[in-house]
C-alpha positions in Angstrom: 99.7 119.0 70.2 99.3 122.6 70.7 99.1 122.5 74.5 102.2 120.0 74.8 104.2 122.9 72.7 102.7 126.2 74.8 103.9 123.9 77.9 107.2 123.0 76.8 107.9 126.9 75.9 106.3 127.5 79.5 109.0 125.1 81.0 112.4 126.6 78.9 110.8 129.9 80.2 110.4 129.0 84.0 113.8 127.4 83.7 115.7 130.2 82.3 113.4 132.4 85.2 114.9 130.5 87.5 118.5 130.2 86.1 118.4 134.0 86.6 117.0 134.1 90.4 113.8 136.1 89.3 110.9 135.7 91.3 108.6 134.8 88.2 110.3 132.0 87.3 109.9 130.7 90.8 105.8 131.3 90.8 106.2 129.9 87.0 107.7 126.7 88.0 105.0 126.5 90.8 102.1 127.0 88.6 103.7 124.4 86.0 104.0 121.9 89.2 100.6 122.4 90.0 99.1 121.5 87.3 101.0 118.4 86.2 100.6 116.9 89.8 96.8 117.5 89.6 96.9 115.7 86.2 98.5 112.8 87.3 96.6 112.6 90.5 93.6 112.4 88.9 94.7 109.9 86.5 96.3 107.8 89.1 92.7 108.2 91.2 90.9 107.0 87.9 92.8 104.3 87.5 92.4 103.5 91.1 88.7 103.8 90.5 88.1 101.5 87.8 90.4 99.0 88.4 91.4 98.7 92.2 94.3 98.0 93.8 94.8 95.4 91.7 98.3 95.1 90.0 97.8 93.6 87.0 100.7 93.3 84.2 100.1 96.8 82.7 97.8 98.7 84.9 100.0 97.9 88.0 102.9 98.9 86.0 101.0 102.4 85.0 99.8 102.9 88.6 103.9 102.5 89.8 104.9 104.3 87.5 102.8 107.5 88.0 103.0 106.8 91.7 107.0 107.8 90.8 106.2 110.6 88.5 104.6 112.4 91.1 106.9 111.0 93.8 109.9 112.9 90.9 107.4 115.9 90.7 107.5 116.5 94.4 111.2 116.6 95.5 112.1 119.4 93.2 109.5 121.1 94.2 110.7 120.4 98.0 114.4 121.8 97.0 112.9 124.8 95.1 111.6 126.2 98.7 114.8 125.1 100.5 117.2 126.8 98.5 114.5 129.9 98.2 
C-alpha cells in the first residue's frame, strides 16, 4: 500500500510539472510511463507464458484488457513528445 500512495503523489506531482511546462515534470511523467509499461509487459508476457494464446473466459479477458492498458499507456506518451 505504501508504493501505490508514493506513486499516486509521484503522478499529482508529474501532472502539476507538466501543467506548469517545466522540464521535470516532462522526465517525471517519462520515468512514471516507464515503469508501469514494463509492469504490465511483463505481466501480460507471464500470462502469455503460462497459459498461451488461449482466450479463455477470464484470462482472455485479462490478456485484452492489459493489451489496452498499455495500448492507453502509449498514446499519451506519443502526444507528450508531439506537443514537446
Amino acid at each position: 500500500m505504501f508504493t501505490f500512495a508514493l506513486l499516486a503523489v509521484a503522478r499529482l506531482i508529474a501532472a502539476v510539472g507538466l501543467f506548469r511546462l517545466k522540464l521535470w515534470g516532462l522526465w517525471l511523467s517519462y520515468v512514471l510511463y516507464l515503469r508501469q509499461t514494463v509492469q504490465a509487459a511483463t505481466l501480460l508476457w507471464s500470462l502469455i507464458l503460462v497459459e498461451g494464446f488461449q482466450f479463455t473466459s477470464y484470462g482472455g479477458i485479462l490478456k485484452i484488457g492489459l493489451v489496452v492498458y498499455l495500448i492507453f499507456l502509449t498514446i499519451p506518451l506519443i502526444l507528450l513528445w508531439k506537443t514537446r
